[in-house]
C-alpha positions as CSV (number, residue, x, y, z in Angstrom):
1,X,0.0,0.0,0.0
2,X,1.2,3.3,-0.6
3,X,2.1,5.7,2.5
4,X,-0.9,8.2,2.7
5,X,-0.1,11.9,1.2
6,X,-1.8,15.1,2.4
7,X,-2.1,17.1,-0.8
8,X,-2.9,20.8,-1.2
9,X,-5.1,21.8,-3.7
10,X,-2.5,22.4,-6.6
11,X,-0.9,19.0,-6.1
12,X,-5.0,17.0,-5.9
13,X,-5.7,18.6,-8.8
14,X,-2.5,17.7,-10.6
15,X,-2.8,14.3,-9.2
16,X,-2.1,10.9,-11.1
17,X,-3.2,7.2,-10.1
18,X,-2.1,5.6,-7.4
19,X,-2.1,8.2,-4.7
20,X,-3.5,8.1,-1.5
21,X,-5.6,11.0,-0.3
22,X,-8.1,11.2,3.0
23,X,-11.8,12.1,3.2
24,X,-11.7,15.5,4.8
25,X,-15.1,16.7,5.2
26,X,-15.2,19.8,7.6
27,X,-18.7,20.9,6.9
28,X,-20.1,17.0,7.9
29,X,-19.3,14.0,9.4
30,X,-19.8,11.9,5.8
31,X,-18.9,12.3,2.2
32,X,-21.2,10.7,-1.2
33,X,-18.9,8.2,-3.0
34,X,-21.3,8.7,-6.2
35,X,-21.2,6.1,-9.3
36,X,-20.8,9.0,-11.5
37,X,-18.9,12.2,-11.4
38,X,-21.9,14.7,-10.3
39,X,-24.3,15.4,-7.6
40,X,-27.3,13.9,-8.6
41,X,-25.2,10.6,-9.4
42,X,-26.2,7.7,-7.2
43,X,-24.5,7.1,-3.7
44,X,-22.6,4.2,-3.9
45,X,-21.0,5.0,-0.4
46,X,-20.8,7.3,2.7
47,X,-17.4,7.9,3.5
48,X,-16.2,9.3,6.9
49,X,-13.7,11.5,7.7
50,X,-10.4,9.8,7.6
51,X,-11.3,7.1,5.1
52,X,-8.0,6.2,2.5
53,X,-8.9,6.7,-1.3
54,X,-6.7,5.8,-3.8
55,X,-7.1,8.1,-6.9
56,X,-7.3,6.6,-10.4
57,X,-6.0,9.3,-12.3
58,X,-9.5,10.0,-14.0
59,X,-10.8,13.5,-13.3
60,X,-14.5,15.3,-14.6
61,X,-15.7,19.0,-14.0
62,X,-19.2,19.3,-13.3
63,X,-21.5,20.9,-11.1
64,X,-18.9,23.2,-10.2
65,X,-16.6,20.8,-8.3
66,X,-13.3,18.5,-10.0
67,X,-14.9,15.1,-9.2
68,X,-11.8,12.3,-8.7
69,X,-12.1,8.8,-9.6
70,X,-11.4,6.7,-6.9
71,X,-10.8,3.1,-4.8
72,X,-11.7,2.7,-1.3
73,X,-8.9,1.2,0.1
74,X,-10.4,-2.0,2.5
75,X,-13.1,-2.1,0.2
76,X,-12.9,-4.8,-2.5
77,X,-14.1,-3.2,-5.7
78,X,-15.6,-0.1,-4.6
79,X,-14.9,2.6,-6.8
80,X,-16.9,5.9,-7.4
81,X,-16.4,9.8,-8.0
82,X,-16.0,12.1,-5.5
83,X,-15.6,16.2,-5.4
84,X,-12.0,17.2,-5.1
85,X,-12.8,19.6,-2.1
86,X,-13.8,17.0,0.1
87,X,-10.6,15.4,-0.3
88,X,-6.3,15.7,0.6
């Protein structure tokens, strides 16, 4: 597994596959893991705070957030979109 990486905003959005980012929610407790990149995408997930993502490399614009591809680590094939701000 790689060693987890606290990235600032510059360095997400440049970000390729294979780094490890955090959910950093401070406005809940919970972040959607949607199917697609988008808010009215189905929830695959809730996230917590603290949660290890792996990003893919694949990145969207829409609804006004940079939506990341991304693996939950610990959870076998679960992958899903989710906003760049509610990530580092």
């Amino acid at each position: 597994m790689t060693d987890m990486v606290k990235l600032n905003d510059q360095e997400l959005e440049n970000a390729v596959g294979g780094r490890t980012v955090t959910v950093q929610n401070s406005a809940s407790s919970y972040t959607n893991l949607r199917a697609k990149a988008g808010l009215k995408s189905d929830v695959v997930l809730r996230l917590e705070n603290g949660d290890l993502l792996e990003t893919t490399g694949k990145k969207k614009q829409k609804d006004g957030y940079v939506w990341y591809q991304v693996y939950v680590i610990g959870a076998e094939d679960c992958f899903g979109w989710v906003a760049g701000s509610l990530v580092g």
